[in-house]
N, C-alpha and C positions, 0 to 999 in steps of 0.2 A: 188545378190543385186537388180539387173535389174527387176526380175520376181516378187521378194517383193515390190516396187515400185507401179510398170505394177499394180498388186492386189491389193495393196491399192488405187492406182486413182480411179481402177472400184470399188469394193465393200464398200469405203466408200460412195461416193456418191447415191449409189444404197440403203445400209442402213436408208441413210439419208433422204431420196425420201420416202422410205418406211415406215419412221417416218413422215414423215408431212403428208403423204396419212390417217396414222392413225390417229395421235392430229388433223390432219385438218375434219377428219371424224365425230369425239368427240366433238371438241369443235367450229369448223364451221373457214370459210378461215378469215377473218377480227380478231376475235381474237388470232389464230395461228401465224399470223402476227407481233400483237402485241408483243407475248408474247417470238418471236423471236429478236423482235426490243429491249425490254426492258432485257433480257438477256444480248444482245452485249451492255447494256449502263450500267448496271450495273456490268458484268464481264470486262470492261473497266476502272470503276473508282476501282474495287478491285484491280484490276492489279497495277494503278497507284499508292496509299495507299499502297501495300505489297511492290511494286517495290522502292518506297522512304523508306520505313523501311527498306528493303535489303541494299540499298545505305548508308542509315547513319550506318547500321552494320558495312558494309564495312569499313569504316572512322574511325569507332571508333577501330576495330581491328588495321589498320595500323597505328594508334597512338600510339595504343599501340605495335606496331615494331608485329605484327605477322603477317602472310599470308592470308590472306581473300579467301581462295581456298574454302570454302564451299556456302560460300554468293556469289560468283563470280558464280559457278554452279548452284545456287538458283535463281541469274537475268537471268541467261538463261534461265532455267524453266520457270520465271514471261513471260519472252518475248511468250517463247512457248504457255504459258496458254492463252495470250493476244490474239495470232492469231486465238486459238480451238473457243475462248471464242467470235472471231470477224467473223467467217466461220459462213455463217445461218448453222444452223441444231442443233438439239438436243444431239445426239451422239458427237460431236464436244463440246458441252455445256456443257456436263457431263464431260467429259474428263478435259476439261479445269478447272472447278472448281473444281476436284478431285486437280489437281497440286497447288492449289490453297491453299488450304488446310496446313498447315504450317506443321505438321506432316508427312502426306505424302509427302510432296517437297521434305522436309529434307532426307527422304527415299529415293527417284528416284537421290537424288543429292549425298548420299553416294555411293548406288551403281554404278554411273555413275563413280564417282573418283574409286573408285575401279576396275573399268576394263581402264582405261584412265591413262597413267602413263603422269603425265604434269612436264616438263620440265622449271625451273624459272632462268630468270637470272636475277630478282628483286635486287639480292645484289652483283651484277656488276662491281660498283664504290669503293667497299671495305667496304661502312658504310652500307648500305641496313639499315635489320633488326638487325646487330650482330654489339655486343658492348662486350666491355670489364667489368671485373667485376666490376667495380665501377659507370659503366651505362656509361661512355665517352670513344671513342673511337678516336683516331687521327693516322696521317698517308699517305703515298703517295697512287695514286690510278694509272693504267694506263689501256684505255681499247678501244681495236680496235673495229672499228663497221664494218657492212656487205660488205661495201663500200673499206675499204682496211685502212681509214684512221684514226689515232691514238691520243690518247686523254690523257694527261698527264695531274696531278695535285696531290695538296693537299687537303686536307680535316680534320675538325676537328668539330667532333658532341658534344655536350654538353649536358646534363642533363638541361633542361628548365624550371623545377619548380618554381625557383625563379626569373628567367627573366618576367612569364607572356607571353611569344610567343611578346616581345615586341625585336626588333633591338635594341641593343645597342647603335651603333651609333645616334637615335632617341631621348636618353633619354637628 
């Protein structure tokens, strides 16, 4: 892991040297500049824009009681892209907006769950995401945390269709 590392520190930067020796050859040093500055501000605001779409994915899956393990893989991605996308260099720029890309995210973010076995303890408390067939669940919950110290209670989820997401006691 060390030697793969070691060869990316040297050969991407050497790549990337190599690419601005050439665009900067092409197209002359002041606009290569540019055209580095305006890349990092535009792969900046895509990141942002995909990165809030990821987010409200997210929200809207665990509303609806499922696990957001792919969109949770895919802000890592946006993050990853964001750094390629903020690195001067061209090779760095390509890369980033490849991830960037909704189809291929999606790609690099299966096969990453696919070799990554992720461990949830999201439903913990007893209610998480599982409910009984009628959509309400109730019930005692008890659950030790890392610390040693133990957490005891009740709980009872409801189907909130007709509340509106509004407290009861409010009304």
């Amino acid at each position: 892991m060390f030697a793969i590392l070691m060869l990316l520190f040297i050969a991407v930067p050497m790549i990337e040297i190599g690419l601005f020796i050439q665009v900067g050859g092409f197209l002359g040093f002041w606009p290569t500049m540019m055209l580095v500055f305006i890349t990092a501000v535009v792969g900046a605001s895509l990141v942002r824009s995909q990165g809030l779409a990821t987010l409200m994915s997210v929200q809207t899956k665990m509303q609806q009681g499922q696990m957001p393990a792919q969109e949770i893989v895919e802000g890592v991605l946006l993050a990853v892209a964001g750094v390629l996308l903020l690195t001067p260099g061209f090779m760095t720029d390509a890369l980033g907006m490849c991830i960037l890309l909704p189809p291929i995210r999606a790609k690099i973010a299966q096969q990453l769950m696919q070799r990554v076995k992720v461990q949830s303890n999201f439903n913990q408390f007893g209610g998480g995401f599982s409910s009984g067939f009628d959509g309400q669940s109730t019930g005692p919950f008890s659950h030790k945390n890392d610390n040693g110290d133990v957490f005891d209670g009740e709980f009872e989820r409801k189907d909130d269709q007709n509340n509106n997401h509004q407290n009861p006691r409010l009304k």
